[in-house]
N, C-alpha and C positions, 0 to 999 in steps of 0.2 A: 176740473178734469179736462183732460189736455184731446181734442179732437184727433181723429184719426183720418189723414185725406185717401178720399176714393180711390184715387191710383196706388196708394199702398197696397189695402184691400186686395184689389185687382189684381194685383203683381203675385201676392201672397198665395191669392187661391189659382192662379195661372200656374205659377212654380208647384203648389203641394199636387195641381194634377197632372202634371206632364207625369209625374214617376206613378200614380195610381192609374194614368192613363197605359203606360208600358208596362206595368205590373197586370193591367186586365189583359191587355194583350199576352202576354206573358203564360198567365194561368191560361187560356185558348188557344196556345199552341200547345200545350202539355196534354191537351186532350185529343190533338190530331196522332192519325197513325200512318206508319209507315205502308205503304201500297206494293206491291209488286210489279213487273213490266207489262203484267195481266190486264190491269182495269179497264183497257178497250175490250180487249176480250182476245185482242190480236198478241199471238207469243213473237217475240223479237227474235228468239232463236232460228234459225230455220233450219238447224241440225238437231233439234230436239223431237219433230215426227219423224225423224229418217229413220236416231238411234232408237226408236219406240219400236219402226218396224223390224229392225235388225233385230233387236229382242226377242221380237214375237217369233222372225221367223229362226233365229238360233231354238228359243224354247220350245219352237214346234218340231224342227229337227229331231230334237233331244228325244222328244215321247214318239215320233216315228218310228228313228232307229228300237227304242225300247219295244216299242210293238211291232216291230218285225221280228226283232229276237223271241221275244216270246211268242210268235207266231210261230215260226223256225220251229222251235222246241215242241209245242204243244203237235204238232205238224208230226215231226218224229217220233214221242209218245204214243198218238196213233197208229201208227206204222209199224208201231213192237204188239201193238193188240193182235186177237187171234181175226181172222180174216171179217166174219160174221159182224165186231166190231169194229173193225177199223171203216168200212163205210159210212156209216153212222157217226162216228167219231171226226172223218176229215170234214163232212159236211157243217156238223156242229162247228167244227173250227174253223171254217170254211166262214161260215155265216157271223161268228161270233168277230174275227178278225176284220171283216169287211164291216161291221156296226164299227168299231173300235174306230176304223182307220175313217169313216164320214165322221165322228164324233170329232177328232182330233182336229179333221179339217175343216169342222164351224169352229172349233179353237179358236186355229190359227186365222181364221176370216175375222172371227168376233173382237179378237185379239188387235188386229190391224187398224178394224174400226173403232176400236175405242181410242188407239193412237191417234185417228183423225177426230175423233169426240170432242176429245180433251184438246188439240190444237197444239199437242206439245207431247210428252211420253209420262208419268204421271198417273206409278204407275201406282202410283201407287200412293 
């Protein structure tokens, strides 16, 4: 039987691990993921809290105007009651409009801070 020298050996198991060595490597990248520009915690954007608050304050707009119209109206509604009612009546809407319109405006405040929360707009 014909001997086999060491440095064969050697060569053989050097050469079969370089590809088992890239191949482990290989399979541990397939398990890394993709991160976002987030992972500091810092957003790269820095027109992303702007357009958060332009959001908020467009969507706050929006429900203002809406409750002022229907303040408007309810306001008018009143005004066609027979007298004995209609004070009664502009107070209740009096009071009801003025809750509505501080509601609207922790909205819009709540709304703003969470644009600074989140570091970005998001909003969802």
């Amino acid at each position: 039987m014909q001997h086999v020298p060491p440095n064969l050996v050697r060569r053989v198991l050097v050469l079969a691990g370089i590809p088992l060595l890239f191949g482990a490597f290989a399979l541990a990248l397939t398990q890394c993921q993709m991160v976002g520009d987030r992972i500091t915690g810092v957003e790269t954007s820095r027109a992303a809290p702007t357009s958060c608050v332009k959001a908020c304050n467009d969507s706050s707009k929006i429900y203002f105007d809406i409750e002022q119209k229907q303040h408007q109206e309810n306001v008018q509604n009143c005004q066609a009651l027979p007298q004995p009612q209609r004070g009664d009546c502009l107070v209740a809407e009096d009071a009801r409009h003025t809750a509505e319109m501080a509601r609207l405006s922790q909205y819009k405040i709540d709304c703003q801070n969470n644009c600074h929360d989140q570091g970005a707009g998001g909003g969802q």
